[in-house]
Wavefront OBJ file of the C-alpha trace (Angstrom):
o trace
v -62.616 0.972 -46.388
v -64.944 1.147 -48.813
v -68.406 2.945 -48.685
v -71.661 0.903 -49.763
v -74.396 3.482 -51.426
v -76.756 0.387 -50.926
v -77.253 0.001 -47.337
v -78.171 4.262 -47.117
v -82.054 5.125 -47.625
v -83.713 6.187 -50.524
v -84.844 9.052 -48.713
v -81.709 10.078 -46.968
v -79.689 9.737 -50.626
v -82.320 12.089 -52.036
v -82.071 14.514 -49.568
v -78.288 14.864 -50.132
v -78.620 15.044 -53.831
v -80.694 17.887 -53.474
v -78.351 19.455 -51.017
v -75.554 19.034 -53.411
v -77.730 20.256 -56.490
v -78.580 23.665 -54.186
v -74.657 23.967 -53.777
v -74.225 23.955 -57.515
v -76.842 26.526 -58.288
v -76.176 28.326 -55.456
v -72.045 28.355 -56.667
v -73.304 29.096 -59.881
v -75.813 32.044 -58.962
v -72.804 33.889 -56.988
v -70.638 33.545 -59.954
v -72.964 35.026 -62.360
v -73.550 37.739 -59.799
v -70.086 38.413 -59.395
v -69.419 38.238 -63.400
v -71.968 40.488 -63.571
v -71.010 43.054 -61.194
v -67.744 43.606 -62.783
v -69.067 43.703 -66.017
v -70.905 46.470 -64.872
v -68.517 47.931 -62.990
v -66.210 47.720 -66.325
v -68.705 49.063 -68.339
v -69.407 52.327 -65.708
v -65.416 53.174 -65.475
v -65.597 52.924 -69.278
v -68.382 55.246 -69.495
v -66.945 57.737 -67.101
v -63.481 57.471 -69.485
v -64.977 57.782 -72.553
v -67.293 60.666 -70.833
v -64.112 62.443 -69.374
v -62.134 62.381 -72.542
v -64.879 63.773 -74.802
v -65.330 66.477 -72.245
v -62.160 67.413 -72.168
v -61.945 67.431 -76.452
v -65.153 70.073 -76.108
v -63.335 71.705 -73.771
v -60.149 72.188 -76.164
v -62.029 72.963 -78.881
v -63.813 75.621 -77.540
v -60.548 77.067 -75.746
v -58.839 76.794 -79.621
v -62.170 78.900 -80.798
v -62.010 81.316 -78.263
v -58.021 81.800 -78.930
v -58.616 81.987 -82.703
v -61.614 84.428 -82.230
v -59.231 86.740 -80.000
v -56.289 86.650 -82.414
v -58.806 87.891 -85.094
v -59.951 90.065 -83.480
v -56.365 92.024 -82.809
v -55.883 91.258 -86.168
v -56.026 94.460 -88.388
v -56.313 95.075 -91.904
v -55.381 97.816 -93.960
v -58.108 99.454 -96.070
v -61.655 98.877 -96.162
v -61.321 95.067 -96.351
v -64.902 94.140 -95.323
v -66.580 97.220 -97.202
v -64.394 95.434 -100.384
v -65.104 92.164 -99.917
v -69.110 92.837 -99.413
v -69.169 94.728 -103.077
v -66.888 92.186 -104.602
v -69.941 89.564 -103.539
v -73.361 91.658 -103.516
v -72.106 93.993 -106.402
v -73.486 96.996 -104.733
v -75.261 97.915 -101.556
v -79.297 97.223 -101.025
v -81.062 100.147 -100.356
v -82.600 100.006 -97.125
v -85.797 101.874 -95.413
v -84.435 102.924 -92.196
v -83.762 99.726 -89.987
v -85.225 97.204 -92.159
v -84.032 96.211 -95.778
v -86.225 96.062 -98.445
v -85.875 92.426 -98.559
v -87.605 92.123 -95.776
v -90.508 94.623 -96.351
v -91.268 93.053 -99.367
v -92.597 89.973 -97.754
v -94.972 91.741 -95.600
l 1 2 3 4 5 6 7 8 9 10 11 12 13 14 15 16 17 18 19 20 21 22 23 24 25 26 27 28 29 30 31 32 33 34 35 36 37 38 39 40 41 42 43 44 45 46 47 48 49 50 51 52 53 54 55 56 57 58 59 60 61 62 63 64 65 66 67 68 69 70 71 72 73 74 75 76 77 78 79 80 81 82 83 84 85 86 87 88 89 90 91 92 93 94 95 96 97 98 99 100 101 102 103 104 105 106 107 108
């Protein structure tokens, strides 16, 4: 059985082209919708990786600081290391005015 288009109204044919056109925008709007939720839900659990991880790699470093900072500071030297090392650089002492240097003063 075949169906004849001709013998249905102009006016009924319209109104079921426009029902068919709201189906494809409306199947097209809940796509894009859904696309774009998980592209924003991809984009938020990559955020809270790439947060996590670079927390954690502050986190490490300062733990590797604080170990390195306590093994130098059971560390000890023989001598006068840092009383050597500061002549070896400044050549000899500044002479100071009580708490302040001279360095200082003489800017004032």
């Amino acid at each position: 059985m075949q169906f004849d288009l001709s013998a249905v109204e102009t006016g009924t044919l319209v109104f079921m082209g426009t029902l068919v056109f709201a189906l494809v925008i409306t199947l097209f709007m809940m796509t894009a919708s859904f696309a774009a939720l998980v592209l924003v839900g991809i984009g938020r659990l990559a955020w809270i990786i790439a947060s996590t991880v670079l927390l954690w790699l502050v986190h490490g470093i300062n733990h590797g600081w604080d170990r390195l900072v306590h093994h130098a500071s059971t560390v000890e030297l023989p001598g006068d290391f840092a009383g050597d090392i500061a002549a070896e650089i400044m050549g000899q002492p500044a002479p100071s005015t009580g708490t302040y240097p001279r360095v200082v003063l003489r800017d004032s």
